[in-house]
N, C-alpha and C positions, 0 to 999 in steps of 0.2 A: 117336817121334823128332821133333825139332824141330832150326831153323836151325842153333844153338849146340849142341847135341850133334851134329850131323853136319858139321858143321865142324868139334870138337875128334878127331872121328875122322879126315875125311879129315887136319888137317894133323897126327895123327900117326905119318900113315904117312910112311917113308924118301925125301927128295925132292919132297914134295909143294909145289906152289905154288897158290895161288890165283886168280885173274880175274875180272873181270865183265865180260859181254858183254851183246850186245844192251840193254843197258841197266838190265836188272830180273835177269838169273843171275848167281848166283855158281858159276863154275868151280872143279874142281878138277883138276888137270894134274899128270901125274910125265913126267918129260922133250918136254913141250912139248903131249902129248896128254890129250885131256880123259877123264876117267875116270866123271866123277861132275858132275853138272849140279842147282841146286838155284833154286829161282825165292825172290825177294828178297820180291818182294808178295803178299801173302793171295791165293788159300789157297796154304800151303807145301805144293809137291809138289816130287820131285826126279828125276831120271833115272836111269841106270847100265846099263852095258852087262851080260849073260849071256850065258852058255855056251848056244851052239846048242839042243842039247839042253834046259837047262830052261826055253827062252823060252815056251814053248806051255803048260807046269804053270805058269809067274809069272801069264802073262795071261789066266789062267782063275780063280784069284783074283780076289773082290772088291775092286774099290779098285786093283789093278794093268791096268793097258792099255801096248799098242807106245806106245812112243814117239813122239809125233809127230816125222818126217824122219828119225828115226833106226832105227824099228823094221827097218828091213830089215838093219841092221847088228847087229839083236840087240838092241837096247836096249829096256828096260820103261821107264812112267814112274809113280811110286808120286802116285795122287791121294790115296791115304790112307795118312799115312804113318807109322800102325800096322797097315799089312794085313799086314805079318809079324811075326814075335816078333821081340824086342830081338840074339839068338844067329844066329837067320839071316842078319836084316837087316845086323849089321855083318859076316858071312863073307862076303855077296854082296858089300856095298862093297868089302869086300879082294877079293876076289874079281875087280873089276872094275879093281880097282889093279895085279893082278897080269897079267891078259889085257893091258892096255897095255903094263905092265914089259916084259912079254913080248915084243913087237914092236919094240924100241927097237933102234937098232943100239949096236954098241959104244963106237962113237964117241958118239953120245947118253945111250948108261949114264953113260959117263967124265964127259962135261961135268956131268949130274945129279949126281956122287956115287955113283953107284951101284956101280961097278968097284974 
């Protein structure tokens, strides 16, 4: 996966907005929360939050490690970002689109679109 493929994925999920922080990420956020984090300058690595459960099999893979500041919230962050097949890779994104969805209040669905 690269920059432009992981972008035409995150924004074609439902609600999804973009951002860049800290200067060099590009964000991706559905109702204001970041889902998916990907760094702008060489080498392309990117973040994403996981399910409790499979954080400990991601970061036993090569090429996957915690996320630095976020690992304790679950998040991996892929230094090689073919260390999964192309099928997993875009379920965990959703996957990580869908853990945030999931937290949003109603109020937050509504203004997103998402209600």
């Amino acid at each position: 996966m690269n920059l432009e493929s992981l972008r035409a994925l995150c924004l074609s999920l439902p609600a999804v907005t973009e951002d860049i922080k800290w200067g060099h990420d590009l964000c991706f956020l559905v109702g204001g929360k970041m889902f998916c984090v990907a760094s702008m300058e060489p080498p392309f690595t990117f973040s994403m939050q996981v399910l409790d459960q499979e954080f400990e099999e991601l970061i036993a893979l090569p090429g996957i490690i915690p996320a630095p500041y976020l690992a304790r919230y679950k998040w991996v962050l892929l230094e090689n970002p073919f260390a999964l097949e192309k099928n997993r890779l875009e379920a965990q994104i959703r996957q990580s689109y869908e853990l945030k969805k999931s937290k949003l209040s109603k109020k937050d669905l509504k203004t997103a679109g998402l209600l």
